[in-house]
C-alpha angles and dihedrals in degrees: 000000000000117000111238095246095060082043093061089040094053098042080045090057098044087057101051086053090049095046082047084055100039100043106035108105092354094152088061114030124096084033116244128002130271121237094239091062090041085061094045092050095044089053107042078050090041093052092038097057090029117023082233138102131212100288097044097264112149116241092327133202094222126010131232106217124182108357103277105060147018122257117224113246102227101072098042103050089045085051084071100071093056082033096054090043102045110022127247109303143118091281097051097052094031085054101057086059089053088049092049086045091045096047084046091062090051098051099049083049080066094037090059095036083068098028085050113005109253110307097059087047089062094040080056096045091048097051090043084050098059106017118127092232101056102026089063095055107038081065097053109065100242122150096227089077085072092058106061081039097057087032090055097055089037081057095042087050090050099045085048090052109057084033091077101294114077096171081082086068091067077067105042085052089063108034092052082055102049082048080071088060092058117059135003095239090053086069084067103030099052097049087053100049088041083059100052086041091057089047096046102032090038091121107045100043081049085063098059094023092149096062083037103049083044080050093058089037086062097043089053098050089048089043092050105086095050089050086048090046094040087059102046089047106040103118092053083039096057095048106085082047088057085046108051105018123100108212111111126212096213096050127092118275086229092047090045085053088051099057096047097047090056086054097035082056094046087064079069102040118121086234090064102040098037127006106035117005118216107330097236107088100210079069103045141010109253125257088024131106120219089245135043118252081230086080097054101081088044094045082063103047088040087058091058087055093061103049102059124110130266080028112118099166081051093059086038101054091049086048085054096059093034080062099036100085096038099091097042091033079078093055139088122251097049132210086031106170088208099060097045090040089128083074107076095056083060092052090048086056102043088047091049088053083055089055093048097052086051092050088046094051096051099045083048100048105040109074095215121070093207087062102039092051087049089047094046082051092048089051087044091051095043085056093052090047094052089046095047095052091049092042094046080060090051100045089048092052094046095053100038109023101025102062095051095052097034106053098085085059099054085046085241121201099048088112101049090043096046092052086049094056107035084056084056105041102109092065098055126071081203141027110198118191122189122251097193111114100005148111128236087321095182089075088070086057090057103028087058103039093041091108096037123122106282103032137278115316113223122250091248094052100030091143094251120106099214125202155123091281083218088071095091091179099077113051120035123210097233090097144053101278116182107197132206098196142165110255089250090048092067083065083079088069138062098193125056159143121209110219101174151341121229097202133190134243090261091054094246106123125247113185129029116209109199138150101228123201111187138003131232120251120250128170111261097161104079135147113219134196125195168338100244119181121263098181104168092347099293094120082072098071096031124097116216103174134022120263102195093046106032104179131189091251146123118267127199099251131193085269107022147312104340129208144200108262137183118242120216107188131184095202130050078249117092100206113199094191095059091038086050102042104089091047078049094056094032084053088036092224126120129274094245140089097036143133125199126172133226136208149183148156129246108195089200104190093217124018107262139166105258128173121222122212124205130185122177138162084280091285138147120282144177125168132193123206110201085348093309119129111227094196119037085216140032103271117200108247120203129200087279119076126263110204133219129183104233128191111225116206122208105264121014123009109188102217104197117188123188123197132175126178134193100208133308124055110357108185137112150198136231148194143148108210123184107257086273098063110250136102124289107217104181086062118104129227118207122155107214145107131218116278122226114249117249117216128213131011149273105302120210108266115238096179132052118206144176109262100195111054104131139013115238121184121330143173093228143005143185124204083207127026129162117233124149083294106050130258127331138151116288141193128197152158135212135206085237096056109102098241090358129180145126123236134188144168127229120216110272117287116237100221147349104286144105106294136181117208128206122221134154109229138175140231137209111228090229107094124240148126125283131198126217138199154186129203098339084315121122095235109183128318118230138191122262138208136050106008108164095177124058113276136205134180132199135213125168093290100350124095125178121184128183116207105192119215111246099210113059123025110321090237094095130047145108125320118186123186134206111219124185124246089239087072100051123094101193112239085022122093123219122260109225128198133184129188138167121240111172133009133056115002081224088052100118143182110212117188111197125220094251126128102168095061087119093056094039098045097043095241122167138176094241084063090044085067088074088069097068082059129112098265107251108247112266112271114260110262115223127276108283094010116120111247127256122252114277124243117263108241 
């Protein structure tokens, strides 16, 4: 038996070693700083100088970070006290995650001095101490680390309480509670093990129920406020579980089971404890288990000592790690050695009941208490040698491997860049920072200039503009930009200095800083047609259009009739999975195995030799130029651009692209350079293709019908929306939209003859240009936006005329539509589409769910004669006003 003062001094002794491991080289290692700690950091400053997070909320219980989940209280308001001494940086934040690890060690040290007299608390603290799964994180500031040290001292209070002194129990009520404050899994994990402990310790805590029931009194009122938040939040507080769960809804309940029970059983699997850790690096150090083989032998005699009887911790501590995997278990990312972090606490103890049965059993079975004490230091001593060779493998690993290969994942270099730029900052009109392969990157502009003259900036206006720099829609040249970039990202322009290189540990560069002067031209304005289907490759060697004689006309796709539709990207890369998804849902098939053109036109003022570079996701790819293939075959294109010389003639030069995809990304790029490489300015970019001409002209109707009598497809619909009449059902696209168009039916049309329909549409007030057609037929094509005056627009035999209503806003109003009685199959209705193809992405076409605009307008065929007419010129605008736009004909 060891006396209590060599109990304190050893357990004084374990957590120095533990703070030694936790705390030495803490601002470096891990390398970087996620962005989650970053977050925490920026708003425990952020509500120590200013009472306020992130978001403005005055001194709040949980904090929304971000944007997509709430942050638990405890960590962060701890984080004040290292961040207040030592300023905001990687070591303060870092270090409020060592001193919860290092008071964790200390209170399972008490924990297993009640659970197995003294020498199995210090076997527990020990293991705890130097054990892969809670040294790691004792060093990443993650709030989870506060939740096994608040749980620890909760369980130590408890197991005081019903040993002899119950006013430890007015302790264990309200730290229980506060556990619930520190991490999400802990609102599933304590009401379980309070559970098992009522059942277990029933008795005892009977025996003393006034200071117990005063015990759960206590845990409620310190519980309240997270059950009040929780259910005024909910909505917000249920978000991140729909996000990351993966229990489905529309899945079985037995198929749901299934799937949490295979990850529930991966938290035990030899691969996770003890060969590879959780597979995600930011959360262990490769090649290593969260636990030391050292522990397994011990795991297996500690389960026989809980499981003796007249032993309740023992039973506790097995429930504990029975219940430890269940919350993360329905998540996604299993095993994640965050989200069941509880877990390892559990192992330490169960280990440590091995050691003790080995120390009791020794002390019992030799008859001499000099050699069963040398015995019992020879075992200790066997156990430390078999930790300290393990851990000597680990500490090598962590301090040499581990940075190299764990940088990326702490999204290492933010502080070095940001240093760089902000030194810099009066000589640029703009710093751009990227935005590819990161993570919330505008915390870093806040977290590193939180201490800076003036004040904190927010993590909204932080000074930095932050993108992708391939979305050229968002920053313009014609200022002093000063660019933090990925080195791949330099290939998007064709005129810049290097100022500077942020490189990894393992030498390979991060960040480029560079002031960057112009951008390179790619094609942006492109026409694409798709998705064809690509079943087993066959979509590679099929041709689906006609090179030489590319037409304006529907096209039998792999889910239905296919159009050609205007792209508006945001990126230099056209990405055809993002363009195709919605067409993919609406069809409900998968994004894969799939082909799609584009198109576009180059007006070149004299012929010239010309080069045209392609990049694409390593698909398959074939171009035309003028209807010429410049491969015989599709060639698979990687990122990095594949080159073809190229002849432009003087006019119109017709670009095809073909591109077909397996699964996985599916986008290109695309530029024509001069023969010396470089941009050629005076060439003119327009996305279209010929349309077909339409002969004859409008015919006089002899028939009135209905021209809204079912919705087709649509980007986006409404079951109310307000127009002059009221609310109805409507259905609309946008230019916008990926793939977008409305389509709708008319009421069957008695019989084969020139025939108006009636229908009530809406505009956008943003101005662009519409499509129409009929049965599959481009019909004509019309200007949209604010049109105050009646309209009408003319095409071979069809006529469309929009008559505003007066009274409201001039954006909603009758629209009726001359077809011709070629395309009238008498009993069938006609099937209407209307798509945008130029002008503002927000221009939209919007076909309300009325089938009585004929009736409530007053409109009659002997009015609709009026349409085969030649349309009246449009009226003279006053002096000085801008003209309105002019009719299509």
């Amino acid at each position: 038996m060891l006396s209590r003062r060599l109990f304190w001094a050893g357990l004084l002794a374990i957590t120095v070693a533990a703070a030694v491991l936790r705390i030495a080289g803490l601002d470096t290692l891990p390398p970087g700083l996620f962005c989650d700690e970053a977050g925490l950091g920026f708003n425990a400053h952020s509500i120590l100088h200013t009472g306020r997070d992130e978001t403005g909320a005055w001194l709040p219980l949980y904090i929304w970070s971000f944007g997509v989940s709430y942050k638990n209280p405890v960590f962060i308001y701890a984080a004040m006290g290292p961040i207040g001494i030592f300023g905001l940086s990687e070591f303060s934040v870092r270090l409020t995650a060592a001193l919860f690890g290092i008071a964790t060690v200390l209170g399972i040290g008490l924990l297993g001095r009640l659970a197995f007299g003294a020498a199995g608390g210090l076997v527990a603290a020990l293991l705890l101490a130097v054990v892969p799964w809670h040294v790691h994180f004792s060093r990443i500031g993650f709030e989870l680390i506060s939740f096994p040290a608040v749980f620890v001292f909760a369980a130590a209070a408890l197991a005081a309480g019903v040993r002899g002194r119950p006013r430890w129990l007015l302790a264990a009520g309200p730290l229980f509670s506060l556990s619930l404050y520190t991490y999400g899994p802990a609102k599933l994990f304590v009401p379980l093990f309070l559970l098992a402990a009522l059942v277990l310790y029933g008795r005892r805590l009977w025996a003393v129920r006034g200071t117990a029931a005063l015990a759960v009194g206590l845990m409620i009122a310190t519980a309240l406020p997270l059950a009040v938040f929780d259910y005024q939040q909910r909505e917000r507080s249920s978000q991140y579980f729909g996000r990351t769960t993966i229990l489905d809804s529309a899945r079985p309940a037995a198929d749901n089971l299934r799937r949490v029970s295979e990850q529930y059983q991966r938290f035990f699997s030899r691969s996770f404890l003890f060969e590879n850790g959780d597979p995600l690096v930011r959360h262990a150090v490769p090649g290593f288990g969260e636990l030391y083989w050292a522990m397994l032998p011990l795991l297996g005699l500690g389960l026989l000592w809980c499981l003796w009887p007249g032993r309740p911790e023992g039973k506790l501590f097995l429930w504990w790690l029975v219940i430890y995997p269940l919350a993360p278990a329905m998540m996604n990312e299993a095993p994640s050695a965050s989200r069941g972090f509880i877990g390892v606490a559990g192992f330490c103890l169960v280990a440590a009941a091995g050691a003790t049965l080995v120390l009791d059993a020794l002390r019992r079975v030799v008859p001499w208490p000099a050699a069963a004490r040398l015995l019992q230091a020879a075992a200790v001593a066997a156990l430390l040698l078999a930790l300290g060779r393990e851990g000597q493998q680990y500490a090598l690993a962590y301090t040499t491997v581990y940075p190299q290969v764990a940088a990326p994942e702490f999204q290492f270099g933010y502080r070095e860049t940001i240093q760089f730029m902000e030194s810099r900052r009066d000589q640029y009109d703009l710093l751009l920072l990227t935005a590819t392969r990161v993570n919330m990157p505008q915390i870093f502009a806040a977290f590193y200039n939180a201490d800076r003259a003036g004040g904190a900036p927010s993590v909204r206006e932080h000074g930095y503009l932050i993108l992708d720099p391939a979305e050229y829609g968002r920053y313009e040249m014609n200022q002093r930009i000063l660019a933090a970039v990925r080195e791949d990202d330099l290939r998007l322009f064709d005129d810049y200095t290097e100022l500077h290189r942020v490189l990894r540990p393992d030498g390979r560069p991060e960040f480029v800083i560079a002031e960057v002067r112009s951008r390179k031209r790619f094609l942006r304005e492109w026409l694409l047609l798709g998705p064809f289907s690509n079943a087993g490759n066959a979509g590679v060697t099929s041709n689906f259009v006609q090179p030489e004689a590319l037409r304006a006309e529907a096209v039998d796709g792999a889910w239905g009739p296919v159009y050609w539709r205007r792209v508006v990207p945001q990126f230099v890369r056209i990405d055809l999975n993002t363009f195709y998804r919605p067409s993919a849902e609406a069809a409900g098939k998968p994004l894969e195995w799939l082909c799609a053109y584009a198109t576009t036109q180059l007006d070149a003022p004299t012929p010239r030799r010309a080069t045209l570079e392609i990049g694409a996701a390593s698909q398959p790819v074939q171009a035309w130029m003028n209807g010429q293939p410049l491969t015989e075959r599709m060639v698979t294109v990687a990122p990095t651009p594949q080159r073809w010389p190229i002849q432009l003639q003087v006019g119109v030069n017709q670009l095809l692209l073909k591109v077909c995809k397996q699964t996985g990304d599916w986008y290109f790029t695309a530029r024509v350079v001069g023969v010396d490489g470089r941009d050629m300015l005076d060439v003119v970019v327009r996305p279209t293709v010929p349309a077909p001409a339409l002969a004859g002209g409008p015919e006089v109707p002899t028939q009135q019908v209905d021209g809204f009598a079912a919705p087709g497809r649509a980007s986006r619909r409404s079951d109310l929306f307000s127009d002059y009449r009221g609310n109805a059902p409507a259905w609309w696209e946008a230019l916008e939209d990926g793939d977008g168009q409305v389509v709708w039916t008319t009421d069957a049309v008695p019989k084969r003859a020139p025939t108006v329909f009636d229908f009530t549409a809406a505009l956008s007030e943003l101005p662009g240009t519409a499509e129409l057609w009929v049965n599959r037929r481009l019909a004509l094509t019309f200007p949209t936006g604010r049109l105050p005056t009646p309209q009408r627009w003319t095409n071979g035999p069809y006529v469309l005329e929009f008559l505003p209503e007066t009274e409201g806003n001039n954006l909603s109003g009758a629209w009726r539509l001359l077809v011709p009685a070629s395309d009238i199959t008498p009993g069938q209705p006609v099937e209407l589409r209307v798509a945008h193809r130029d002008g503002s992405p927000f221009a939209y076409f919007q076909i309300k769910g009325r089938d009585d605009t004929a009736a409530f307008e007053q409109l009659t065929l002997e009015s609709a004669a009026v349409l085969a007419a030649p349309p009246p010129p449009p009226p003279s605008p006053p002096a000085g006003a801008p003209s309105a736009l002019p009719p299509a004909s």
